[in-house]
C-alpha positions as CSV (number, residue, x, y, z in Angstrom):
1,X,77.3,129.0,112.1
2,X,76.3,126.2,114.3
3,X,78.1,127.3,117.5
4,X,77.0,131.2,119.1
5,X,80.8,132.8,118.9
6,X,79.4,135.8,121.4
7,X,78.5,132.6,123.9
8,X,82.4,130.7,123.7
9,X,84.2,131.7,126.6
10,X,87.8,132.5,126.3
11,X,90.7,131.6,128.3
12,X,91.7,128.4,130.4
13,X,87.2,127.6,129.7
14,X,87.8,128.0,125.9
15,X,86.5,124.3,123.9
16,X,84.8,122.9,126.6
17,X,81.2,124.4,126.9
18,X,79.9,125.3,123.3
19,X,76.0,127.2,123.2
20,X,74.4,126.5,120.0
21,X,73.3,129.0,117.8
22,X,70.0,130.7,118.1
23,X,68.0,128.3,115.2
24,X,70.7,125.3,115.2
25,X,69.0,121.6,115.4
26,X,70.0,118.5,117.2
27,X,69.3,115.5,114.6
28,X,66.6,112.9,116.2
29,X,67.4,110.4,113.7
30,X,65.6,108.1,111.5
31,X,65.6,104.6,110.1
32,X,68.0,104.0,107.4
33,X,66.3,101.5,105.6
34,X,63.2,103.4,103.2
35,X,66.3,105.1,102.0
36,X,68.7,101.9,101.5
37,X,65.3,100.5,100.0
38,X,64.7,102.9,97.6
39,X,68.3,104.0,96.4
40,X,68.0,99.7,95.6
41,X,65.0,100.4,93.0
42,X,66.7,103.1,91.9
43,X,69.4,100.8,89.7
44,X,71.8,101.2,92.7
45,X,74.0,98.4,92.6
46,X,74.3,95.9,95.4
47,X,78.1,96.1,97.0
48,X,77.5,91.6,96.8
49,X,76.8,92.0,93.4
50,X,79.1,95.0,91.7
51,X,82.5,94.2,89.4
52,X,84.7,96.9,89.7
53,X,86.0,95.8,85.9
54,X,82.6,96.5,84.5
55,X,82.0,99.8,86.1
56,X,85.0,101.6,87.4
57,X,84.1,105.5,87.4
58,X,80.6,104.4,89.6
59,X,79.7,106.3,92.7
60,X,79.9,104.6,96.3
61,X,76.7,105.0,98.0
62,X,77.1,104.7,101.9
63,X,74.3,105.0,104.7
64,X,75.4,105.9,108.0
65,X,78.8,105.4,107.0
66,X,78.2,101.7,105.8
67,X,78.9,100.9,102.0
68,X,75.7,99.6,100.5
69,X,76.6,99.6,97.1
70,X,77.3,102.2,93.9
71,X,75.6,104.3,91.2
72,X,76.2,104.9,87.6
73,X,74.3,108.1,87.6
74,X,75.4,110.0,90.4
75,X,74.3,113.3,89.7
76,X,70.6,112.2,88.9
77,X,70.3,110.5,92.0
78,X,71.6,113.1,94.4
79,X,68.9,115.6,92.9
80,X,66.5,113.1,93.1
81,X,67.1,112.6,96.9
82,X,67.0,115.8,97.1
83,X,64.3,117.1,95.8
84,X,62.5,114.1,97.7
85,X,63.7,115.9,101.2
86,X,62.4,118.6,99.9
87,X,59.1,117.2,99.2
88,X,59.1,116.1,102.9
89,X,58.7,112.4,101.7
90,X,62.7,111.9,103.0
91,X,63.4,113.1,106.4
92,X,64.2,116.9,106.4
93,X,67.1,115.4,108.9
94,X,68.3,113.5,106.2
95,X,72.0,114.5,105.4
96,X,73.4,114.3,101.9
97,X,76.5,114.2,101.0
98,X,78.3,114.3,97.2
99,X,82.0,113.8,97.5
100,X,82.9,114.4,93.5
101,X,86.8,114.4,93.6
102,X,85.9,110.6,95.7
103,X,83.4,109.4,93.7
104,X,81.2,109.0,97.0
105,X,77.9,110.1,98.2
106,X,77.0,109.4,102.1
107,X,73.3,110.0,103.5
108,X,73.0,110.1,107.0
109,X,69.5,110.2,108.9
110,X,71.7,109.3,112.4
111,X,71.0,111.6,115.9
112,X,73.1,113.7,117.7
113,X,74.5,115.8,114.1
114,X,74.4,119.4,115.0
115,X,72.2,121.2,111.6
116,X,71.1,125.0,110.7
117,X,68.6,125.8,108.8
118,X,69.2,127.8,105.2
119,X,67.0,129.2,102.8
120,X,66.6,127.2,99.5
121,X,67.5,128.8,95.7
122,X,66.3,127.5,92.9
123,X,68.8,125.9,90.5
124,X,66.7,124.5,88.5
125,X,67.9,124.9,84.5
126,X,64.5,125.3,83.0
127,X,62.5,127.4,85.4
128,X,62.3,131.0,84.9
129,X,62.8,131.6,88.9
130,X,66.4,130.4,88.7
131,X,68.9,131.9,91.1
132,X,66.1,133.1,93.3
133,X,64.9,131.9,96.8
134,X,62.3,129.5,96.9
135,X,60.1,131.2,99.7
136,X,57.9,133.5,97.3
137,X,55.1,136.0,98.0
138,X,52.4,132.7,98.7
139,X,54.4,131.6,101.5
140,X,54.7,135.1,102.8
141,X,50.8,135.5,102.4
142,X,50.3,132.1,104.4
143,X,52.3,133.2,107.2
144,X,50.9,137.2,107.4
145,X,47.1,135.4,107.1
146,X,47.7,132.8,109.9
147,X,49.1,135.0,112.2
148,X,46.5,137.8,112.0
149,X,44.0,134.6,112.2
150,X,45.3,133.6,115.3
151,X,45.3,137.3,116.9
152,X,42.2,137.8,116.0
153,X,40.4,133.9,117.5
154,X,40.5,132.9,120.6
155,X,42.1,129.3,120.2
156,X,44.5,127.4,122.6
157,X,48.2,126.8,122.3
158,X,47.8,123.8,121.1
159,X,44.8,124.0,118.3
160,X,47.6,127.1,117.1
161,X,49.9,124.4,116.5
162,X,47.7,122.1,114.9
163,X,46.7,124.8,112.5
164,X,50.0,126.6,112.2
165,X,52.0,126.8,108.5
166,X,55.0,128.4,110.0
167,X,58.2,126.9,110.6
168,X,57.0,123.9,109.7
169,X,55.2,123.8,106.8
170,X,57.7,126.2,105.6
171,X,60.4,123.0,105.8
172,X,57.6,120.6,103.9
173,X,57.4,123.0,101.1
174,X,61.0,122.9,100.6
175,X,61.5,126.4,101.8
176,X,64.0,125.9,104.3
177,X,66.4,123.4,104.4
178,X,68.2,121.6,107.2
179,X,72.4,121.4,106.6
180,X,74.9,120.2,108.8
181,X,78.7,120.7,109.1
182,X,79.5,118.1,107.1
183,X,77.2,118.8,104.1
184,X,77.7,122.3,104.4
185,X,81.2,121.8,103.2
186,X,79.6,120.5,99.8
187,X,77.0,123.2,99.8
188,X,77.3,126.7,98.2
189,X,75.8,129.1,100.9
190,X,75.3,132.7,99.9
191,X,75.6,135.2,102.6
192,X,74.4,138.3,101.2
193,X,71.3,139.0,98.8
C-alpha cells in the first residue's frame, strides 16, 4: 500500500502521523496543458462547443478536476494516453482515471498525490507476451551489466547517475508504472505471480 501499516501507531496517536511506504512517491506535478492540447487534436470535443442531443453516451474528459470537454472513443484514447506515459512522452506522474459506469475519464499531473510504483503486464490482444510482465530478460541484462560496470570503474556518484539505467530508465521503458489511490481503484493489480 501507500501508507507502512508496521509504522501507524495505535491508540490515542492513531490517524495523525502516517510514514509512507518504503518505494511510495510524492507527485511534483506538471503543466496541464500539452495534455489539454493534445486530448484537443485528438477529436476531443470542446465543452463550448458539444450538444448533449447529438452525442449523449460521450465520455467527460476532465484535467485536474476541470471539465474540458468529451470523447466519442473512450477506450482508444485512454490506451492511447497510456501507452504515451509509458513511452515517457506524458509525465510518468500523470494519473489516469476511466470511470466506465460515469462515463468519465480524469487525468491529473497535480503535486502532493501520494503514488507506488507497480510492475506493468502486457494486455496487449495481438502480442504473443500477453499476460506477462513487461520487464523481460533485456532489462534484467541492462541492470546486472551496469552494476558490475560500475563496481568494477572508478567513477563518481554523480557520473553513476548520469550513466545509470536503473530505476529510471526502467520507468521510460514502461517497465514500472507510477499508480495512485485513486487510479488504483480502476486498476487490476495482481499480488501473486
Amino acid at each position: 500500500g501507500l501508507v507502512c501499516p508496521a509504522e501507524t501507531p495505535e491508540g490515542q496517536a492513531c490517524g495523525l502521523v502516517k510514514n509512507l511506504s518504503l518505494m511510495c512517491y510524492v507527485s511534483v506535478g506538471s503543466d496541464a496543458t500539452p495534455i489539454s492540447e493534445y486530448m484537443s487534436k485528438r477529436n476531443m470535443q470542446l465543452l463550448e462547443e458539444y450538444d448533449q442531443n447529438q452525442n449523449p453516451d460521450a465520455t467527460k474528459v476532465f484535467v485536474n478536476g476541470v471539465w474540458v470537454g468529451v470523447h466519442s472513443n473512450a477506450q482508444q484514447l485512454v490506451s492511447t494516453v497510456q501507452q504515451l506515459r509509458r513511452d515517457g512522452t506524458l509525465s510518468y506522474e500523470m494519473s489516469l482515471i476511466r470511470d466506465i459506469r460515469d462515463r468519465e475519464f480524469k487525468i491529473f499531473t497535480d503535486a502532493g498525490r501520494v503514488m507506488r510504483p507497480l510492475f506493468v503486464v502486457d494486455n496487449d490482444v495481438t502480442s504473443k507476451t500477453r499476460n506477462h510482465l513487461v520487464f523481460n530478460q533485456g532489462h534484467y541484462n541492462k541492470l546486472v551489466e551496469e552494476q558490475q560496470a560500475s563496481a568494477t570503474a572508478g567513477i563518481g556518484e554523480e557520473e553513476k547517475e548520469e550513466l545509470a539505467y536503473g530505476w529510471k530508465g526502467l520507468i521510460q521503458d514502461g517497465v514500472i508504472e507510477y499508480l495512485d489511490a485513486e487510479e488504483e481503484e480502476t486498476a487490476m493489480i495482481v499480488f501473486s505471480p
